[in-house]
mmCIF file of the N, C-alpha and C atoms, coordinates in Angstrom:
data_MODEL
# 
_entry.id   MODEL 
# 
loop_
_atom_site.group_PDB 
_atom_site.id 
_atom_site.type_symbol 
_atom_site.label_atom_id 
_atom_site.label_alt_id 
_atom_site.label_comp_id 
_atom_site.label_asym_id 
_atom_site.label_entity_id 
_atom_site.label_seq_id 
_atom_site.pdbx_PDB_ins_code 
_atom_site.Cartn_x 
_atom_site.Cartn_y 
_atom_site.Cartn_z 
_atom_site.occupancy 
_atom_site.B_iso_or_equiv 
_atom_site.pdbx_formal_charge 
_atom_site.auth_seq_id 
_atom_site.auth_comp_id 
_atom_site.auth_asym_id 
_atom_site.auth_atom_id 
_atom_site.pdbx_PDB_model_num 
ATOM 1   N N  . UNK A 1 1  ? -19.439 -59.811 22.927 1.00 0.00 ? 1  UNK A N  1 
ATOM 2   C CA . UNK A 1 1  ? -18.065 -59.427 22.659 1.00 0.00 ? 1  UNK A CA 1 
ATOM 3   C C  . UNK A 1 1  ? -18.055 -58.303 21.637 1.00 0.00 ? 1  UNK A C  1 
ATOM 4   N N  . UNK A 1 2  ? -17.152 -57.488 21.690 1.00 0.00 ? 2  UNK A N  1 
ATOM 5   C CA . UNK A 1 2  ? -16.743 -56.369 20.836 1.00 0.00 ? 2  UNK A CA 1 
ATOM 6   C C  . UNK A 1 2  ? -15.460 -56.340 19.851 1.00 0.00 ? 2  UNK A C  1 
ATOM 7   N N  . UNK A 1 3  ? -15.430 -56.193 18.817 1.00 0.00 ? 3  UNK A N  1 
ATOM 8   C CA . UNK A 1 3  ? -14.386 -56.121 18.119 1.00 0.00 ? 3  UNK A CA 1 
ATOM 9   C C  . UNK A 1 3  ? -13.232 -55.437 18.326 1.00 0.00 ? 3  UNK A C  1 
ATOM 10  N N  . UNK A 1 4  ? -12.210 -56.333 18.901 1.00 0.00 ? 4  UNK A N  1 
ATOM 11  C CA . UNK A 1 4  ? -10.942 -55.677 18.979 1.00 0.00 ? 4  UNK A CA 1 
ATOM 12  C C  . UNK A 1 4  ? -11.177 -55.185 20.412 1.00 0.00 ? 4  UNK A C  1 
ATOM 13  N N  . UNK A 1 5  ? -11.506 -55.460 21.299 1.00 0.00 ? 5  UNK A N  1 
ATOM 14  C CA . UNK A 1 5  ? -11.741 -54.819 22.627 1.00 0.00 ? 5  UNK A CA 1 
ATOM 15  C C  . UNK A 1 5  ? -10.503 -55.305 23.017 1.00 0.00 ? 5  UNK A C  1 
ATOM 16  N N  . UNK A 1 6  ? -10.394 -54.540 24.552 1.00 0.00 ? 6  UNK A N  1 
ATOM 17  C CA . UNK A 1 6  ? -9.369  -54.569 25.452 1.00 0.00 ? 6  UNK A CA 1 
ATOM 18  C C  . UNK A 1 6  ? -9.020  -55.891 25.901 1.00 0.00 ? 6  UNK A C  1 
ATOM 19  N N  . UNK A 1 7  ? -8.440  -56.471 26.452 1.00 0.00 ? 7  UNK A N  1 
ATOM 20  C CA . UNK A 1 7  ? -7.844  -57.548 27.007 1.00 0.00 ? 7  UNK A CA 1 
ATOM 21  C C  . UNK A 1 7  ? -8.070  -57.249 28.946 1.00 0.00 ? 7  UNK A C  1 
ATOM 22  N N  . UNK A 1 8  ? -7.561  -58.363 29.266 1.00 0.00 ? 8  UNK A N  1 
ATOM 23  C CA . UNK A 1 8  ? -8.233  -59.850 29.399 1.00 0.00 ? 8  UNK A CA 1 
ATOM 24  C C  . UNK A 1 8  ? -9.325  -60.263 28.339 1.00 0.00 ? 8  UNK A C  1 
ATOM 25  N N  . UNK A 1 9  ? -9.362  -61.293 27.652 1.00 0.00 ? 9  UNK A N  1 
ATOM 26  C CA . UNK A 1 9  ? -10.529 -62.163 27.046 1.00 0.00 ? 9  UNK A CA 1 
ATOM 27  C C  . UNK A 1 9  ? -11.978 -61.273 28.255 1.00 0.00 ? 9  UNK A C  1 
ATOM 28  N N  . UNK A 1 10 ? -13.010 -61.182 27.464 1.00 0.00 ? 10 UNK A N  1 
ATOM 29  C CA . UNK A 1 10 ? -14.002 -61.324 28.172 1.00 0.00 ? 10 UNK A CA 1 
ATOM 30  C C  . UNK A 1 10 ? -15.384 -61.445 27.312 1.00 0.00 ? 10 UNK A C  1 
ATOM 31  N N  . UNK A 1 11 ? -16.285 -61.529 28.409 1.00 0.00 ? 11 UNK A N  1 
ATOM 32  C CA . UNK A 1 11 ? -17.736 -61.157 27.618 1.00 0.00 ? 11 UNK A CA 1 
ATOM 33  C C  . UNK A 1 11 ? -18.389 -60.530 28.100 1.00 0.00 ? 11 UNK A C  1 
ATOM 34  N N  . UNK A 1 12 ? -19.815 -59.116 27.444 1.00 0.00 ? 12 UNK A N  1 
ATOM 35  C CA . UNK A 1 12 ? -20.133 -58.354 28.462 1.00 0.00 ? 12 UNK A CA 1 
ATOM 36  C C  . UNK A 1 12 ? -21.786 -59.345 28.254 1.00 0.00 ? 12 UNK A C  1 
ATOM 37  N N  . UNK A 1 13 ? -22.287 -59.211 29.869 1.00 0.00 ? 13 UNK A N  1 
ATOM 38  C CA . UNK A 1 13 ? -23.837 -59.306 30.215 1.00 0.00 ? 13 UNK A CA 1 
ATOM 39  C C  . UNK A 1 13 ? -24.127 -58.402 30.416 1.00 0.00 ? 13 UNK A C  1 
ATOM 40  N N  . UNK A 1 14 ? -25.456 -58.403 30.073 1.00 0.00 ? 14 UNK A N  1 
ATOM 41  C CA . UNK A 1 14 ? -26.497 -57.085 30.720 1.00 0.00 ? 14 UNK A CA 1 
ATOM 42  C C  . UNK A 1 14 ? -27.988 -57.996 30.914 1.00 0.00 ? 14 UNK A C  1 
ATOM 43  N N  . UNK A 1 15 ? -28.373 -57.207 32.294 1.00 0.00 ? 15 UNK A N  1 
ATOM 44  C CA . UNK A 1 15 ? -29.783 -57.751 32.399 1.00 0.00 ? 15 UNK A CA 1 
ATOM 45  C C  . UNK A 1 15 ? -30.589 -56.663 33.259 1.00 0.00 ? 15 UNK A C  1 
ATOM 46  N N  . UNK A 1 16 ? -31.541 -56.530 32.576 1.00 0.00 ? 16 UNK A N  1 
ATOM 47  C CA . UNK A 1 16 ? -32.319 -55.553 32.999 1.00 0.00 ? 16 UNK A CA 1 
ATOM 48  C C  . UNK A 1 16 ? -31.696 -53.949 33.781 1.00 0.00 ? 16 UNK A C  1 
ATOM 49  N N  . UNK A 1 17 ? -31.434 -53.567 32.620 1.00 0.00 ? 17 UNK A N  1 
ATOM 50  C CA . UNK A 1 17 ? -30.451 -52.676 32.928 1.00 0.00 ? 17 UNK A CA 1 
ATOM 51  C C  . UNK A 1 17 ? -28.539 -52.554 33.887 1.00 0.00 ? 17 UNK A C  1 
ATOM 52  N N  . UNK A 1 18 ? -28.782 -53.710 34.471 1.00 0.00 ? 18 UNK A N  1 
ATOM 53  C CA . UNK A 1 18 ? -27.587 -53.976 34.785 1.00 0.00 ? 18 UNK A CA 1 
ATOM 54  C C  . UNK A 1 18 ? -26.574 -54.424 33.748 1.00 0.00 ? 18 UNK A C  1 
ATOM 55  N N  . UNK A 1 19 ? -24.726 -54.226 34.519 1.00 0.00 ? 19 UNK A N  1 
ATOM 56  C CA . UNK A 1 19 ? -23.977 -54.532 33.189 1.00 0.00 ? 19 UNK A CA 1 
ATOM 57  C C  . UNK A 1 19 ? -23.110 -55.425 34.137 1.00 0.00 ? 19 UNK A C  1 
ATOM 58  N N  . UNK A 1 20 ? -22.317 -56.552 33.457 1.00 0.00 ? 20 UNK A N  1 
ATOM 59  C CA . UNK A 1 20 ? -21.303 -56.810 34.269 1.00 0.00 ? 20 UNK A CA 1 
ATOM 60  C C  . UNK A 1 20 ? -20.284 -57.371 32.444 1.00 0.00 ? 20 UNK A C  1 
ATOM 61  N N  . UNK A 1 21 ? -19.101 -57.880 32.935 1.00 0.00 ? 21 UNK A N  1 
ATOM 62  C CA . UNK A 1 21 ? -17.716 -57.770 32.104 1.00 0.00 ? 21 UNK A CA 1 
ATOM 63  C C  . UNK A 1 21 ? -17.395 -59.327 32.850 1.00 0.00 ? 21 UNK A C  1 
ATOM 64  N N  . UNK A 1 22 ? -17.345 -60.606 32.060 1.00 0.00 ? 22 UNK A N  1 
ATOM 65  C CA . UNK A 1 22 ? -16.735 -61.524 32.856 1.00 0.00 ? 22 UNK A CA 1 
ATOM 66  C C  . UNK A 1 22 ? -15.174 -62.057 31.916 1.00 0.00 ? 22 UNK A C  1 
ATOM 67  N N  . UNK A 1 23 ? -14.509 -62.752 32.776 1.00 0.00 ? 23 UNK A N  1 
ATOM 68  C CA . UNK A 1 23 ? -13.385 -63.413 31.657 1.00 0.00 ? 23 UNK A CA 1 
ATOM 69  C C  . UNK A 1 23 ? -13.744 -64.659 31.654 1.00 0.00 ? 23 UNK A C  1 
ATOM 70  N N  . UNK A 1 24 ? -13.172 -65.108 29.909 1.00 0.00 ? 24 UNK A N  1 
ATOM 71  C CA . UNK A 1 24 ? -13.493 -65.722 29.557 1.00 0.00 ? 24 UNK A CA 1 
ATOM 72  C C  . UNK A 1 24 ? -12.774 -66.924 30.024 1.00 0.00 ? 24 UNK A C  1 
ATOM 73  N N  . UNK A 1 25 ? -11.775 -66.805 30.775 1.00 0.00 ? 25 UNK A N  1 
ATOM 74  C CA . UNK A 1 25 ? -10.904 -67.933 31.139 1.00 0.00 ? 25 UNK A CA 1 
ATOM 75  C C  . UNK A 1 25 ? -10.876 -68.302 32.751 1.00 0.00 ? 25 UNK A C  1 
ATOM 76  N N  . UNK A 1 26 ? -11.385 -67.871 33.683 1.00 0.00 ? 26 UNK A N  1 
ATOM 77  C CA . UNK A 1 26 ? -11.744 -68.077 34.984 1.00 0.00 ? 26 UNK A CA 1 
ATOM 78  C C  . UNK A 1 26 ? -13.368 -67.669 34.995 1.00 0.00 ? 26 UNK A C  1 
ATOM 79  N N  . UNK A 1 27 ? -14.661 -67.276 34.324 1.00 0.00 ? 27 UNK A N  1 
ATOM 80  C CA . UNK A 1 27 ? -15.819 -67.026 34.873 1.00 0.00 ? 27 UNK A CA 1 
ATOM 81  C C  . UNK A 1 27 ? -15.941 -65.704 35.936 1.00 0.00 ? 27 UNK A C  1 
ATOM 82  N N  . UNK A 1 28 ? -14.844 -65.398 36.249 1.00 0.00 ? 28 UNK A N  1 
ATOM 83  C CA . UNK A 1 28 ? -15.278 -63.950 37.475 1.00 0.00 ? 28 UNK A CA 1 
ATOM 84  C C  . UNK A 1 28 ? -15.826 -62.993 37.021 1.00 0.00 ? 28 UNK A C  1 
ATOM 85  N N  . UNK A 1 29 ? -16.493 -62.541 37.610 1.00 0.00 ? 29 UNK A N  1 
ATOM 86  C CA . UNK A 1 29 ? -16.800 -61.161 37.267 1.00 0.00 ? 29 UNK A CA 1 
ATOM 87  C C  . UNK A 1 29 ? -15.491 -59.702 36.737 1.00 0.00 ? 29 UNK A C  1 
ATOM 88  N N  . UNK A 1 30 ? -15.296 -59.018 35.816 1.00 0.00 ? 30 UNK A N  1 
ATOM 89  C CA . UNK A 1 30 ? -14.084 -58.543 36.022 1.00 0.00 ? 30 UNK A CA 1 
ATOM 90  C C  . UNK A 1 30 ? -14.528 -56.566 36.639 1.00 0.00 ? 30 UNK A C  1 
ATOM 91  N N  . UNK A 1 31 ? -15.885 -56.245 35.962 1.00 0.00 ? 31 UNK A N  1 
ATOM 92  C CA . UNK A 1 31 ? -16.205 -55.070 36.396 1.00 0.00 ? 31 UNK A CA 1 
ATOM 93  C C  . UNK A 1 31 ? -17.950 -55.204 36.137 1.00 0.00 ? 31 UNK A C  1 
ATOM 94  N N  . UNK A 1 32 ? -18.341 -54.563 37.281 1.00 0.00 ? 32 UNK A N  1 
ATOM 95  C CA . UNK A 1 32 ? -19.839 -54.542 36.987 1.00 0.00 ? 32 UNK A CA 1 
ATOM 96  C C  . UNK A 1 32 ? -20.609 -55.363 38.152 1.00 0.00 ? 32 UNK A C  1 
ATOM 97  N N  . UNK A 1 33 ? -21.899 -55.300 37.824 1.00 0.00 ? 33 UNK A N  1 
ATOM 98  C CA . UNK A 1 33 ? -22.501 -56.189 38.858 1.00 0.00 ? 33 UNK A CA 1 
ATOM 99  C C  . UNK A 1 33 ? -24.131 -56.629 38.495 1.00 0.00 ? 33 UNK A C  1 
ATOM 100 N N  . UNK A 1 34 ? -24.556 -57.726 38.176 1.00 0.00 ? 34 UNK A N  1 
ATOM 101 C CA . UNK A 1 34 ? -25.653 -58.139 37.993 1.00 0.00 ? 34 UNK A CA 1 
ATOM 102 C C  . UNK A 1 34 ? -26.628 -58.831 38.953 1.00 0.00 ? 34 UNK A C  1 
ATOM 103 N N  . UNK A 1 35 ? -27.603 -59.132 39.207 1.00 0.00 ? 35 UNK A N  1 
ATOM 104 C CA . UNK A 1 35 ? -28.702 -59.396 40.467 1.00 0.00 ? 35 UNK A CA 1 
ATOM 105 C C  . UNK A 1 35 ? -27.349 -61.023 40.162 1.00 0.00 ? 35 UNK A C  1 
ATOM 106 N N  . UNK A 1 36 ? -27.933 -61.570 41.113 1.00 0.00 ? 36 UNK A N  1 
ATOM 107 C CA . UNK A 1 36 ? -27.378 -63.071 41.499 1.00 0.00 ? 36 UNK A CA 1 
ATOM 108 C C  . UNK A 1 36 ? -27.659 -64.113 40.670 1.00 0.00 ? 36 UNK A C  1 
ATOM 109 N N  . UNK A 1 37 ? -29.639 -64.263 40.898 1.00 0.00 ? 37 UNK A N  1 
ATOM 110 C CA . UNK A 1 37 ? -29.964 -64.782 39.491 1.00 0.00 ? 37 UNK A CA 1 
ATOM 111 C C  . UNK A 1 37 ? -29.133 -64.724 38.061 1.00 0.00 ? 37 UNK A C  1 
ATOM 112 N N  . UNK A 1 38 ? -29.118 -63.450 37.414 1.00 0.00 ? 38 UNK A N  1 
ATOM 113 C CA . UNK A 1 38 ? -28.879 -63.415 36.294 1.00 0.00 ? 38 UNK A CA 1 
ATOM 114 C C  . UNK A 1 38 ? -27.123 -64.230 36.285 1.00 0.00 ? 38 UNK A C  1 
ATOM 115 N N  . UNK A 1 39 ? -26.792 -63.347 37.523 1.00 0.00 ? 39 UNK A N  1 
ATOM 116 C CA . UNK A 1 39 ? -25.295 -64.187 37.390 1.00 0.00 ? 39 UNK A CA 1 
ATOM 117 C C  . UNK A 1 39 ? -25.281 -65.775 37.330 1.00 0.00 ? 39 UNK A C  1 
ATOM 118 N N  . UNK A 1 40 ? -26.052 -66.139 37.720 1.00 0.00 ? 40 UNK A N  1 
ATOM 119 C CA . UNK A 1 40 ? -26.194 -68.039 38.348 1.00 0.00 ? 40 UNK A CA 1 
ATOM 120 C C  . UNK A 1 40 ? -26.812 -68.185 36.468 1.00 0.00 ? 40 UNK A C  1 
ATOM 121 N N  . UNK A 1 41 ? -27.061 -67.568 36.192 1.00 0.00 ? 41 UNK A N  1 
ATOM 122 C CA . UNK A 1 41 ? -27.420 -68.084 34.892 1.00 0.00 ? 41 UNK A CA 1 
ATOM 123 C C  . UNK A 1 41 ? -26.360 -68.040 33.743 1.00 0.00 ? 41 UNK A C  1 
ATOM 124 N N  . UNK A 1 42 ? -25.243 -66.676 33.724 1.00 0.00 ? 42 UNK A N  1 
ATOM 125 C CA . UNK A 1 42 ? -24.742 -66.641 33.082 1.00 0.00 ? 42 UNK A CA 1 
ATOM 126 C C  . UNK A 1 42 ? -23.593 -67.322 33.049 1.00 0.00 ? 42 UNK A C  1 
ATOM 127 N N  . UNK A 1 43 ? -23.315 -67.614 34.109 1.00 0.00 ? 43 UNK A N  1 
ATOM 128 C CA . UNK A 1 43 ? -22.207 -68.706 34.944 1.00 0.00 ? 43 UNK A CA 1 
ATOM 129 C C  . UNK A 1 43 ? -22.662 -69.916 34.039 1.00 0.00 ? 43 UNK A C  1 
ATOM 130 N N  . UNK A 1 44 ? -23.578 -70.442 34.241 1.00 0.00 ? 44 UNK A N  1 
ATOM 131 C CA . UNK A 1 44 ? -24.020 -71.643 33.624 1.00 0.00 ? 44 UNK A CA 1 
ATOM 132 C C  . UNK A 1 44 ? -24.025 -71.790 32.248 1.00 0.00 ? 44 UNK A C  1 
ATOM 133 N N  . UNK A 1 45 ? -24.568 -70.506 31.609 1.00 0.00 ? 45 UNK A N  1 
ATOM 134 C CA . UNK A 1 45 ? -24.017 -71.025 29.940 1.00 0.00 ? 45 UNK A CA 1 
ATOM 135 C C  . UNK A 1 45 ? -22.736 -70.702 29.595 1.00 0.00 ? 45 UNK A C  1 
ATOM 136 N N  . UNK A 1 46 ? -21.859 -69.604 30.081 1.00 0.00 ? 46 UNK A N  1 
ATOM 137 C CA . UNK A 1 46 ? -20.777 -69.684 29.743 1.00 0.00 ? 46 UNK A CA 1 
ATOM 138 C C  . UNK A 1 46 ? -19.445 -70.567 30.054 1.00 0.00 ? 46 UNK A C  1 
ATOM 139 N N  . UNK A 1 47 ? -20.454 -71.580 30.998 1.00 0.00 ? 47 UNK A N  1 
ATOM 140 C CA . UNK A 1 47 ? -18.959 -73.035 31.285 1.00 0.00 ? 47 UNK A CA 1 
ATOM 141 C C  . UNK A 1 47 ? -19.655 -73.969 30.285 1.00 0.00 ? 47 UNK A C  1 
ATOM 142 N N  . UNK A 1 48 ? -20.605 -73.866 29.782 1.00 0.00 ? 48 UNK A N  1 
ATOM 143 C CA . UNK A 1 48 ? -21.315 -74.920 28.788 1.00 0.00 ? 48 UNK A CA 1 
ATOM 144 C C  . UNK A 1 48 ? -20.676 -74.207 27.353 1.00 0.00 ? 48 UNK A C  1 
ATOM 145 N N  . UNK A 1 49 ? -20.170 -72.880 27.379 1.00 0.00 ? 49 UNK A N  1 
ATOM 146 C CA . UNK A 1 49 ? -19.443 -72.819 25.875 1.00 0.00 ? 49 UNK A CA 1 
ATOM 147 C C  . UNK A 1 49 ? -18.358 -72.008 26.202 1.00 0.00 ? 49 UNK A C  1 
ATOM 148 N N  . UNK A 1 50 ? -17.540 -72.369 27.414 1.00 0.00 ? 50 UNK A N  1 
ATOM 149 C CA . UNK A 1 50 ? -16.384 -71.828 27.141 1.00 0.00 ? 50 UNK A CA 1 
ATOM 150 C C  . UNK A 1 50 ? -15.449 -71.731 25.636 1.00 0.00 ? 50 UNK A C  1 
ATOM 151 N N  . UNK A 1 51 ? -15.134 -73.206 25.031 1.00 0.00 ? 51 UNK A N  1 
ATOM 152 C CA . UNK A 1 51 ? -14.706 -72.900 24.696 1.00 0.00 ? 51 UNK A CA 1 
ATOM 153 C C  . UNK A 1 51 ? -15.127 -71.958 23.028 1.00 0.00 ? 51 UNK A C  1 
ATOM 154 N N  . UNK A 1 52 ? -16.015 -72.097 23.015 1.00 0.00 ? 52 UNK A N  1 
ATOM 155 C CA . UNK A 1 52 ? -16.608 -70.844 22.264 1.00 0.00 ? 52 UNK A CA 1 
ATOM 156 C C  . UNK A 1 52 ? -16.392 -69.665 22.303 1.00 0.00 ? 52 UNK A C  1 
ATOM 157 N N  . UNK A 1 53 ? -16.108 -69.183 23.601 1.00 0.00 ? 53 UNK A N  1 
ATOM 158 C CA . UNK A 1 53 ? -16.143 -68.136 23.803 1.00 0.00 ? 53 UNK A CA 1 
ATOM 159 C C  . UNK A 1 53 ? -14.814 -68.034 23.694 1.00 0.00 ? 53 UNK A C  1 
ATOM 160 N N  . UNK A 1 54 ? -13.570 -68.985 23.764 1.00 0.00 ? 54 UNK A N  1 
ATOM 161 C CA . UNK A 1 54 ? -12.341 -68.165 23.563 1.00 0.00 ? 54 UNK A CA 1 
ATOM 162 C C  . UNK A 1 54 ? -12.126 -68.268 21.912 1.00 0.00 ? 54 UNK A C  1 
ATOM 163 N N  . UNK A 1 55 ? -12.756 -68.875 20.876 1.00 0.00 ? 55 UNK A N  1 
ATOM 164 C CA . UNK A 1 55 ? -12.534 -68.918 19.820 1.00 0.00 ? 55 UNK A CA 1 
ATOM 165 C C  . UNK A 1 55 ? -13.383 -67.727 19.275 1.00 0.00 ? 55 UNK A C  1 
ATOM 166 N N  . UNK A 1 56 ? -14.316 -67.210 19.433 1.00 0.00 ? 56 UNK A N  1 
ATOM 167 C CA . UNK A 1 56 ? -15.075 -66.259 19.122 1.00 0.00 ? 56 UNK A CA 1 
ATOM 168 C C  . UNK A 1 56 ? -14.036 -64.660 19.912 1.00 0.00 ? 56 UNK A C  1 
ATOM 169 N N  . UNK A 1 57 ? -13.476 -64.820 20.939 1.00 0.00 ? 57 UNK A N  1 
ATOM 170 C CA . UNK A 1 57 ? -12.606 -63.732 20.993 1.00 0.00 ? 57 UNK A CA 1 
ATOM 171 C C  . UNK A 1 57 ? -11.447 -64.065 20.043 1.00 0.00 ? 57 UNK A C  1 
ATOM 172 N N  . UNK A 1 58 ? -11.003 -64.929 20.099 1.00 0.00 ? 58 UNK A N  1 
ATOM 173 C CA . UNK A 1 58 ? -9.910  -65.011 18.433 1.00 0.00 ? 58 UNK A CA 1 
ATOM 174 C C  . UNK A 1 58 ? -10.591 -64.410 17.365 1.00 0.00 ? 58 UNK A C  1 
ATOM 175 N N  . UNK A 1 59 ? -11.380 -64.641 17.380 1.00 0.00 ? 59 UNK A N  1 
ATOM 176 C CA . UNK A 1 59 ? -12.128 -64.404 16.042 1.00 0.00 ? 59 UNK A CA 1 
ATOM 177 C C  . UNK A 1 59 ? -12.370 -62.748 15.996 1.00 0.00 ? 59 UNK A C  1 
ATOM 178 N N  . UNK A 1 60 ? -12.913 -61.906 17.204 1.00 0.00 ? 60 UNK A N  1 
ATOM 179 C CA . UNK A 1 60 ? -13.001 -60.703 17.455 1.00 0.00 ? 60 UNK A CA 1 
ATOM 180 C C  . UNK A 1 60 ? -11.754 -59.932 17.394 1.00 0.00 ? 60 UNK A C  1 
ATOM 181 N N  . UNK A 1 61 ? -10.251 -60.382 18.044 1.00 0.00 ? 61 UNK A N  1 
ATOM 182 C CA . UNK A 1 61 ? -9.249  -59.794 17.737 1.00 0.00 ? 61 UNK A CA 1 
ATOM 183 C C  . UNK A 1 61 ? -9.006  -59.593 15.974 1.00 0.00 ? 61 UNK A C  1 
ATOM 184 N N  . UNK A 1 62 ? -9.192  -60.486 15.458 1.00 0.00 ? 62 UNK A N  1 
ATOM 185 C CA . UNK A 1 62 ? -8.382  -60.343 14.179 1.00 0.00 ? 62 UNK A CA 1 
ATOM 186 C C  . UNK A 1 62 ? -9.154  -58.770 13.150 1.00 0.00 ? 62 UNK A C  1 
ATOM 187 N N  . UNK A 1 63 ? -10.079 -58.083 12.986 1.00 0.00 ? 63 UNK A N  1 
ATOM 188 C CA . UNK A 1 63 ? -11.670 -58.783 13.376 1.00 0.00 ? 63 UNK A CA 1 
ATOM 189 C C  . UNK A 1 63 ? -12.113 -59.365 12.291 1.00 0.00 ? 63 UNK A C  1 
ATOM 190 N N  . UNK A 1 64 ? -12.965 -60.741 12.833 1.00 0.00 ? 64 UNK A N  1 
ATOM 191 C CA . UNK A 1 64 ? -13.434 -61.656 11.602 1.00 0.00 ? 64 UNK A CA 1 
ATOM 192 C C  . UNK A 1 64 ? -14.750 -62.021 12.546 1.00 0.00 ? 64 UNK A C  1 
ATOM 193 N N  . UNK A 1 65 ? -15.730 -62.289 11.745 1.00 0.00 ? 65 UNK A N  1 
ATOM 194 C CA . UNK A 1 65 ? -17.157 -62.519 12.192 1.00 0.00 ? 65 UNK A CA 1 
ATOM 195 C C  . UNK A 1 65 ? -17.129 -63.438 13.257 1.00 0.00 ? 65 UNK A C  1 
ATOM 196 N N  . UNK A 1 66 ? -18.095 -63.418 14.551 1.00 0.00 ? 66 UNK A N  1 
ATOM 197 C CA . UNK A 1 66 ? -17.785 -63.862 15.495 1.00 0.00 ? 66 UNK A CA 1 
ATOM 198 C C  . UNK A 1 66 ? -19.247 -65.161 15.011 1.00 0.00 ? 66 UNK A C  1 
ATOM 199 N N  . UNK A 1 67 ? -19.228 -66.178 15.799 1.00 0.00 ? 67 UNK A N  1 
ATOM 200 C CA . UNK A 1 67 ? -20.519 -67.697 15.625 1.00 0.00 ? 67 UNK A CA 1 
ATOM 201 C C  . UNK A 1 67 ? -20.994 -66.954 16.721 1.00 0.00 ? 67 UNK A C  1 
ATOM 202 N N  . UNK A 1 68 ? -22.261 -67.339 16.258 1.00 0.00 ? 68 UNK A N  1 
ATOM 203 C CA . UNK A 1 68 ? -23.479 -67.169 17.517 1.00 0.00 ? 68 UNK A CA 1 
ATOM 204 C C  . UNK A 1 68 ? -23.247 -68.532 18.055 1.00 0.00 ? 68 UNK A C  1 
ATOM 205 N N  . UNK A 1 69 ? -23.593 -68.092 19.563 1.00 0.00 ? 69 UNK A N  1 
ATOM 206 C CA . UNK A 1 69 ? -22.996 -69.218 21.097 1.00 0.00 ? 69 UNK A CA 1 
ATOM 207 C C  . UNK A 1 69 ? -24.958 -69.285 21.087 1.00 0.00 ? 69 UNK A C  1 
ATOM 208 N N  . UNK A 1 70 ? -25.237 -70.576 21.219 1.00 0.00 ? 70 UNK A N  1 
ATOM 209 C CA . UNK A 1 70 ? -26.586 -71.100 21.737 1.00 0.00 ? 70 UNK A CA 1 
ATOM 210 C C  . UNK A 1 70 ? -26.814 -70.251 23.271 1.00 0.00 ? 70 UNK A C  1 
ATOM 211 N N  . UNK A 1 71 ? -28.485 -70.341 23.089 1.00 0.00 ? 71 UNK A N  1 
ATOM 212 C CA . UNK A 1 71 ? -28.863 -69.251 24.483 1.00 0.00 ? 71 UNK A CA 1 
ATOM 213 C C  . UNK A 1 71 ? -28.477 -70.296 25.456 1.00 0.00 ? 71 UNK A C  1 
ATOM 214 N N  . UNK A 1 72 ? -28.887 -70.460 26.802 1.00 0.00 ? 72 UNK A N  1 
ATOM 215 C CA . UNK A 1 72 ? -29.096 -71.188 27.747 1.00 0.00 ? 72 UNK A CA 1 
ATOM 216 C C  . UNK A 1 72 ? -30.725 -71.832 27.901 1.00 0.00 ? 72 UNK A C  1 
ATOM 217 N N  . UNK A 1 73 ? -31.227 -73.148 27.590 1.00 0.00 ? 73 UNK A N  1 
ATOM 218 C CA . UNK A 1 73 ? -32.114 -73.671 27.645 1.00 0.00 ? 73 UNK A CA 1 
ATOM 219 C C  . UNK A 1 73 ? -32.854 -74.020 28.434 1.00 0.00 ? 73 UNK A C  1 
# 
C-alpha cells in the first residue's frame, strides 16, 4: 500500500516483474496481471488478513504508519 493513494481500497503485488492492483474488499484483480500461481497465492494471504488490510489502508489515508501483515506460510 501507498500513502494516501487513490481509491478503491487496494493493495499492489508484484512478482517477478509482473504488477497487479487488487481491492481490498472483493479480492479482484483491479488493474494488472500476474502468472496464476502468484495470483492463487496472493488470493490466499490476503483473505487470511483481510481485515488488516482494510485497517492498514485507514491507516495509509490519514497518513499514519501502516503494521506489517505476516507473509503467507
Amino acid at each position: 500500500m501507498y500513502f494516501r493513494d487513490h481509491n478503491p481500497p487496494h493493495f499492489h503485488a508484484e512478482y517477478q516483474g509482473e504488477h497487479a492492483e487488487y481491492s481490498v474488499i472483493t479480492l479482484e484483480v483491479i488493474t494488472g496481471k500476474i502468472s496464476k500461481r502468484a495470483n492463487a497465492l496472493v488470493l490466499e494471504w490476503a483473505s487470511l488478513h483481510r481485515d488488516e488490510l482494510i485497517k492498514n489502508w485507514d491507516k495509509a489515508k490519514i497518513p499514519s504508519e501502516i503494521d506489517n501483515i505476516e507473509p503467507l506460510k
